[in-house]
LONUKE-44107 format. One record per residue (C-alpha): x, y, z; residue number from 1; chain. Coordinates in Angstrom, 1 decimal, decimal comma. Layout:
<rs>
R       c1       c2       c3   pos   unit
R        X        Y        Z   NUM      A
...
</rs>
This chain:
<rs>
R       c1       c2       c3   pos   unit
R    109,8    188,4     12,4     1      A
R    111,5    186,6     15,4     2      A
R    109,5    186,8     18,9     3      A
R    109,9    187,8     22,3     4      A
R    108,3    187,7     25,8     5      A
R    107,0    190,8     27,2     6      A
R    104,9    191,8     30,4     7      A
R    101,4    193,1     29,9     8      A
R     99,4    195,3     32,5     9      A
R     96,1    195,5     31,0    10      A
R     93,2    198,0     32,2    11      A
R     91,1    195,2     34,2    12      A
R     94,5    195,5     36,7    13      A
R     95,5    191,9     35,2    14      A
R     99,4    190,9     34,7    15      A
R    100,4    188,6     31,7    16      A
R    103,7    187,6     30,2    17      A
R    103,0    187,5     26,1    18      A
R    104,8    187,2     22,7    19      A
R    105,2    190,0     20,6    20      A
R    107,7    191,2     17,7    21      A
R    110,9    191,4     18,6    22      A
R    111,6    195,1     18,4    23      A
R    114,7    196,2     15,5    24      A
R    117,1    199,1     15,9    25      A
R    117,1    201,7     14,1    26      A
R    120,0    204,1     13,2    27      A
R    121,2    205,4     16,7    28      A
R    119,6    203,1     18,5    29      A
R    120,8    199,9     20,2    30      A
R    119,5    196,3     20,8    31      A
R    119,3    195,1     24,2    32      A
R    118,5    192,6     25,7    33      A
R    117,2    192,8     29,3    34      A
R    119,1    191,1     32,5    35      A
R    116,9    192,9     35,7    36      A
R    113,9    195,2     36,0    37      A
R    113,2    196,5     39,6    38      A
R    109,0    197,7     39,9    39      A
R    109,0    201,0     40,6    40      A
R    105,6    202,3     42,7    41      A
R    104,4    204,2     39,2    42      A
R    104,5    200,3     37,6    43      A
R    102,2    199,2     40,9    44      A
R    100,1    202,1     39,8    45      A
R     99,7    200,9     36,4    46      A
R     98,7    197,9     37,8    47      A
R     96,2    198,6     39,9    48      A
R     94,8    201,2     37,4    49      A
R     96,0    204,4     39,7    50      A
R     98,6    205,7     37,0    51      A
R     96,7    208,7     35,5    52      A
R     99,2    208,8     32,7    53      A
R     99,1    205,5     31,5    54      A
R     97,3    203,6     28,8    55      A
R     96,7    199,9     28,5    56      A
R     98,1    197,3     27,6    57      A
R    101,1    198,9     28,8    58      A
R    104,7    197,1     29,4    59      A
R    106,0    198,6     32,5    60      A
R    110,0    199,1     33,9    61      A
R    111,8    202,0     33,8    62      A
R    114,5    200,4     36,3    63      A
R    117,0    197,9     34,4    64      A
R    120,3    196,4     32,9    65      A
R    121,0    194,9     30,0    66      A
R    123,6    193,5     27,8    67      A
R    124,2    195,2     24,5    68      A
R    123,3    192,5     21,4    69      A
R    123,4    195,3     18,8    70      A
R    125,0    198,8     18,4    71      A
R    126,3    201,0     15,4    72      A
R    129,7    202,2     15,8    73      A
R    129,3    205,0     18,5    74      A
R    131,8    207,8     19,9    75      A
R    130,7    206,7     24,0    76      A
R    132,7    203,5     23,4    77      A
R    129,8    201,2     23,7    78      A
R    130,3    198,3     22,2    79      A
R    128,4    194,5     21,8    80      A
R    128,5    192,2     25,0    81      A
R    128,7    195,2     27,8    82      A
R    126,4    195,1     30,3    83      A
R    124,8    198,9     30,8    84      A
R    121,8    200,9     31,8    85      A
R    120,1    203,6     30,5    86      A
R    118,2    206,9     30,7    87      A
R    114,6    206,0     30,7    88      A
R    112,5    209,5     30,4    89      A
R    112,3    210,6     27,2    90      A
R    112,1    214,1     26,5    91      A
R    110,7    216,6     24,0    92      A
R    113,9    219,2     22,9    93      A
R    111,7    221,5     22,3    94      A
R    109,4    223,0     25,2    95      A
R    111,1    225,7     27,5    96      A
R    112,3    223,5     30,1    97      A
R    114,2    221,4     27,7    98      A
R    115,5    224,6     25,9    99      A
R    117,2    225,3     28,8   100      A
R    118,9    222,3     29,6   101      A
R    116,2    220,8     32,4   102      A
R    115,5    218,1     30,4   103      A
R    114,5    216,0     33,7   104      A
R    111,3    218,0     34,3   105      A
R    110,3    218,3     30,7   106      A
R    106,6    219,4     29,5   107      A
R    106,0    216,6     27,3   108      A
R    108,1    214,1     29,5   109      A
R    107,7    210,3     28,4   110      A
R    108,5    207,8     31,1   111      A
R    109,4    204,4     29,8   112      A
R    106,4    202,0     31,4   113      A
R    104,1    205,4     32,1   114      A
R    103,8    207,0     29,0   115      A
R    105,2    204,2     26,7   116      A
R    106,3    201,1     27,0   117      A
R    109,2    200,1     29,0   118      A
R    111,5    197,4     30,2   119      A
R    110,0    194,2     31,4   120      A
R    110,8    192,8     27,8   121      A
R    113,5    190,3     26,9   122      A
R    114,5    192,7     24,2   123      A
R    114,2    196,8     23,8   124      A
R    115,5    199,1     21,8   125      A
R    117,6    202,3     23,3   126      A
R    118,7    205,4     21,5   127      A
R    122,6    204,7     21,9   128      A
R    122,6    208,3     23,4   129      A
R    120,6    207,4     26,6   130      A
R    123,0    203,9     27,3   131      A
R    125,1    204,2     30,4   132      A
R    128,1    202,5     30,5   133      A
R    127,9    199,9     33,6   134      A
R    131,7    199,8     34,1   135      A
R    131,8    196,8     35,8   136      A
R    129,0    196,8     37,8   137      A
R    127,3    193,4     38,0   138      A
R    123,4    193,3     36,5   139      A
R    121,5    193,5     39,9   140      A
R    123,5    196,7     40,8   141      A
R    123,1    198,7     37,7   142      A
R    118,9    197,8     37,7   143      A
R    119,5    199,8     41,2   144      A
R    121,1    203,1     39,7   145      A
R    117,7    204,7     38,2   146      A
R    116,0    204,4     41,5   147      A
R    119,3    205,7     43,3   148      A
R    119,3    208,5     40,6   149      A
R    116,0    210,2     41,9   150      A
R    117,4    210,2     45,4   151      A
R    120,4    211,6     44,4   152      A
R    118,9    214,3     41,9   153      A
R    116,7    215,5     44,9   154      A
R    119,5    215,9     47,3   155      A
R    121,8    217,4     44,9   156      A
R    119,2    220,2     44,4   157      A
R    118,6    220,8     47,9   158      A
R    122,5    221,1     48,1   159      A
R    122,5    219,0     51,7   160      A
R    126,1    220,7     53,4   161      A
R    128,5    218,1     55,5   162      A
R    127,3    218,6     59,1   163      A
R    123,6    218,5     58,4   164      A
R    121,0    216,8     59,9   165      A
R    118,7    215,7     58,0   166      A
R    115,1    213,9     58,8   167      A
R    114,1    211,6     55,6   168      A
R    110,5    211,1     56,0   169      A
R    109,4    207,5     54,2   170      A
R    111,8    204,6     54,4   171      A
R    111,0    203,0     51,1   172      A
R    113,3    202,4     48,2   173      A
R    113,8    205,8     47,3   174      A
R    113,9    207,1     50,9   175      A
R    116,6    204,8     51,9   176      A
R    118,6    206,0     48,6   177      A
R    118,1    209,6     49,8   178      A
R    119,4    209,1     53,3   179      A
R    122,4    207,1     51,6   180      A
R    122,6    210,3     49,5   181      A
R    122,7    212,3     51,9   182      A
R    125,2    210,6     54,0   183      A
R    127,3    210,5     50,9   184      A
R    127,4    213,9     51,0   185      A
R    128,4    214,0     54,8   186      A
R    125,2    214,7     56,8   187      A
R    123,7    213,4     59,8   188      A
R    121,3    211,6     58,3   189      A
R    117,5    210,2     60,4   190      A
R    114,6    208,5     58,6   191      A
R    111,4    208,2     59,7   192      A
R    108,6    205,3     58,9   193      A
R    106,2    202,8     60,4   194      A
R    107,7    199,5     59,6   195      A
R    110,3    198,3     61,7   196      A
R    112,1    196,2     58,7   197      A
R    112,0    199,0     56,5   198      A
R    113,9    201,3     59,5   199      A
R    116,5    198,1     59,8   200      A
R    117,3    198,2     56,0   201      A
R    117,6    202,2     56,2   202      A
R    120,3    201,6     59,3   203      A
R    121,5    198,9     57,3   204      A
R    122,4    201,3     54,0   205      A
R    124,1    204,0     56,7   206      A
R    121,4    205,9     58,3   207      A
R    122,8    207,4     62,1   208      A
R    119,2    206,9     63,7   209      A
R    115,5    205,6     62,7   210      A
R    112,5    206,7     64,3   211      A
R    108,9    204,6     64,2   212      A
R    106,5    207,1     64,1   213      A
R    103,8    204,6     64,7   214      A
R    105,1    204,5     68,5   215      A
R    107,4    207,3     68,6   216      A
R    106,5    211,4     68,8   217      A
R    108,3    212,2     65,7   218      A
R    108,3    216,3     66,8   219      A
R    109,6    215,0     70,2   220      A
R    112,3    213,0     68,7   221      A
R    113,3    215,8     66,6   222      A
R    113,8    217,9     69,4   223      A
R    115,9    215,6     71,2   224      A
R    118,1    215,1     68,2   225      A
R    118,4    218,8     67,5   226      A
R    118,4    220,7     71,0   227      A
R    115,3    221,8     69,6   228      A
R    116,2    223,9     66,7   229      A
R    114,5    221,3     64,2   230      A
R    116,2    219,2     61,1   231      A
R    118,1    221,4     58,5   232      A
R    116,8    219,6     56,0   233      A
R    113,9    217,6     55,8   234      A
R    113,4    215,3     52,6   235      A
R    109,9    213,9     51,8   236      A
R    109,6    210,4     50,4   237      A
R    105,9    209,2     51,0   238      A
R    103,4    211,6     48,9   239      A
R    100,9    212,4     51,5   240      A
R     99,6    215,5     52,9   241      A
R    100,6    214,5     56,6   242      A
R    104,3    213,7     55,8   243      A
R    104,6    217,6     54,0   244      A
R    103,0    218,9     56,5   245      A
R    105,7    217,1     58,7   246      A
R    108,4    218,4     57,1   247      A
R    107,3    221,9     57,5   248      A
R    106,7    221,3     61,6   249      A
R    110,3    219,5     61,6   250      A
R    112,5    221,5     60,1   251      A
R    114,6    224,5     61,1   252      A
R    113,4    228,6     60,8   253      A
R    116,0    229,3     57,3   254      A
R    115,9    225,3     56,9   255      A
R    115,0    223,1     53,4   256      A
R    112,6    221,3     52,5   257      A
R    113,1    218,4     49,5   258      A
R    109,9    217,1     47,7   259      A
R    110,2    213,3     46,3   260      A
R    107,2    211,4     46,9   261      A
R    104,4    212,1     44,4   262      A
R    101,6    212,2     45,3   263      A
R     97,4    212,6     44,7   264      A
R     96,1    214,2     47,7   265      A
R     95,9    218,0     48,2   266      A
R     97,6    219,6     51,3   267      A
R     96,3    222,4     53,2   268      A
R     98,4    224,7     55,1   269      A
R     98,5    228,8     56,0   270      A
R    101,6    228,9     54,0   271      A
R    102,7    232,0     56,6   272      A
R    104,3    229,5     57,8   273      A
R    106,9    228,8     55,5   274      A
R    107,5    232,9     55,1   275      A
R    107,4    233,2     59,0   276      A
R    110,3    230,0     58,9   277      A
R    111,8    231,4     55,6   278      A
R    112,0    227,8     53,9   279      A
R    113,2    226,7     50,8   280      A
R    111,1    224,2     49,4   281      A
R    112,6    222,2     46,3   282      A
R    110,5    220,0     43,9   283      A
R    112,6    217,2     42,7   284      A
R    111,5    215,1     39,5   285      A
R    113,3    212,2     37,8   286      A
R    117,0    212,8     37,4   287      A
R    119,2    214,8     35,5   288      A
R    122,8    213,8     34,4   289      A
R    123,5    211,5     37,1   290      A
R    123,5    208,4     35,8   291      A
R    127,1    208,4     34,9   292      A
R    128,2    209,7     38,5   293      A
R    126,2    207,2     40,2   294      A
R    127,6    204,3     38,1   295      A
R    131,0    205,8     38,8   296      A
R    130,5    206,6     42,6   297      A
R    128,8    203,1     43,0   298      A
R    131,9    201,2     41,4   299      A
R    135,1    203,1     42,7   300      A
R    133,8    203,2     46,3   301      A
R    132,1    199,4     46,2   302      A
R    128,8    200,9     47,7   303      A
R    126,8    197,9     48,5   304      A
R    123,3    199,1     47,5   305      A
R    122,0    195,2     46,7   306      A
R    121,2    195,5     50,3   307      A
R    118,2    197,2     49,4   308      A
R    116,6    194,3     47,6   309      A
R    114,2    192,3     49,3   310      A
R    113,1    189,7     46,1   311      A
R    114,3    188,5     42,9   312      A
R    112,0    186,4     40,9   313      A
R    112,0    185,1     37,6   314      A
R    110,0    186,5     34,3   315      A
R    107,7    183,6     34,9   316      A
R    106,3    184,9     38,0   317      A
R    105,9    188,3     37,2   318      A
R    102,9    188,4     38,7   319      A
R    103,8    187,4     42,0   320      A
R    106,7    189,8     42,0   321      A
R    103,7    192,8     41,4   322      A
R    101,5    191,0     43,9   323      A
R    104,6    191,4     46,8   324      A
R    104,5    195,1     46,4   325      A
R    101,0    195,7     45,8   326      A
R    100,0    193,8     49,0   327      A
R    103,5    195,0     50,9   328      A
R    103,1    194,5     54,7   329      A
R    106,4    196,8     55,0   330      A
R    108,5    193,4     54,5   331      A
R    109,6    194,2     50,5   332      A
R    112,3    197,1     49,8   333      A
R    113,0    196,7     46,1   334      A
R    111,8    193,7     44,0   335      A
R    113,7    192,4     41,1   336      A
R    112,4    190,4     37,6   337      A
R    115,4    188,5     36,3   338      A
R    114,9    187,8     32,4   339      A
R    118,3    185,8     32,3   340      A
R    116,3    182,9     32,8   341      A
R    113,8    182,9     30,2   342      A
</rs>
């Protein structure tokens, strides 16, 4: 059986790049072979043996493109040689969210690189049903959409209105893609964090303001920005009790509240509060069907998210591409593993 390389996290938090079997398709599925992983914060969690979900040796990456080597004859029009991405969290079919048609928060939800193995491989297998068409899109871009997908999904629910403002709490990868979400969808759009570089990226990718709450009053600044009336939607991006609680002081009485960041820690709050401000609070987890109108939206209107990327190394030094995120000094946005070079 022909080999390959593949990334192993193994349970004493050590990274190693090691042969193993070249994976074959079965019917419905398709060959691929791997151009770009991003690392994702679950795949630091794996690594530093915080990802309660995950067993080891594990292969992480949920975040990729890929060029299709082999495919059956399929009615999406994917064919060999196109250059794709694809759905990553597998679900069941059978529980009761699944049943009715929210297949994104599934019971017995598997996450490629969580709760099987994933992408940082030089070859994976893909049920042809998950494969997204990249239309165009170059590699780097299309290892982007996934991560852009969660933003997205989480602004769609809370249904963000042209004309709102909006306070995005967390200027990380996925906070960033929220605020470009939201702008997308025509609000006035603030984000919030402690590094600097990561507020310069955010303004970078569209935000209208940034506020560093390491030397800044972030209810003070709210006030200013919203002749003290408070956000109309606040979206959290961190995972901490603090920034929740944050989003409750900063938004609006009849405002929303979006939930991204997932966190460990347990918050606690008189939850009066959110009857006596009448909030909506919306959990958001993974995505739903928006692959295909990212890809779209990201290709007819040339949205530059590359910007976003801090890093790209190659396969080789896999483990120095983990080691950027897991000792980030606010410096890295998104880090990429190119596998073209193996």
């Amino acid at each position: 059986m022909e080999k390959m390389k593949a990334v192993h996290i193994n349970d004493d938090a050590t990274i190693q790049v090691v042969e193993i079997d070249r994976p074959t398709p079965k019917k419905g599925e398709a060959l691929l072979k791997i151009k770009y992983c991003g690392i994702c914060g679950s795949d630091i969690q794996t690594y530093t043996g915080n990802q309660p979900f995950a067993t080891y040796p594990r292969i992480p990456g949920h975040e990729f493109s890929a060029e299709i080597i082999e495919i059956e004859e399929n009615d999406m029009g994917l064919q060999k040689g196109m250059i794709v991405t694809a759905n990553p969290y597998f679900n069941c079919g059978k529980c009761y969210s699944c049943l009715r048609g929210k297949v994104n928060c599934c019971e017995n939800n598997e996450t490629m690189g969580v709760q099987r193995d994933g992408s940082f491989a030089e070859y994976i297998v893909m049920p042809i049903e998950r494969i997204v068409d990249g239309k165009g899109l170059d590699a780097k871009t299309l290892s982007l959409i996934e991560p852009f997908s969660i933003s997205y999904h989480a602004v769609n629910r809370v249904n963000i209105q042209k004309g709102d403002k909006v306070l995005v709490i967390g200027a990380g990868a996925i906070g960033i893609f929220a605020a470009l979400a939201a702008k997308l969808r025509g609000a006035e759009v603030y984000i919030s964090d402690i590094f600097d570089e990561r507020l310069e990226a955010a303004l970078k990718m569209g935000a209208d303001g940034t506020i560093n709450v390491k030397n800044e009053n972030l209810q003070e600044r709210v006030k200013d920005i919203t002749n003290g009336n408070g956000m109309d939607v606040c979206i959290e991006a961190v995972g901490m009790p603090e920034t929740f609680l944050d989003c409750i002081e900063n938004v609006c009485f009849g405002g929303k509240i979006g939930l991204i960041g997932n966190g460990k820690r347990e918050t606690t709050f008189n939850h009066s509060i959110l009857l006596k401000k009448e909030l909506d609070v919306y959990g958001s987890r993974n995505s739903l069907n928006d692959f295909i109108p990212l890809v779209d939206l990201v290709s007819k209107d040339k949205i530059d998210i590359l910007q976003i990327v801090s890093d790209i190394l190659p396969l080789e030094n896999v483990k120095e591409a983990f080691d950027l995120l897991k000792n980030n000094d606010g410096s890295k946005m998104k880090v990429l593993v190119e596998f073209d070079k193996v």
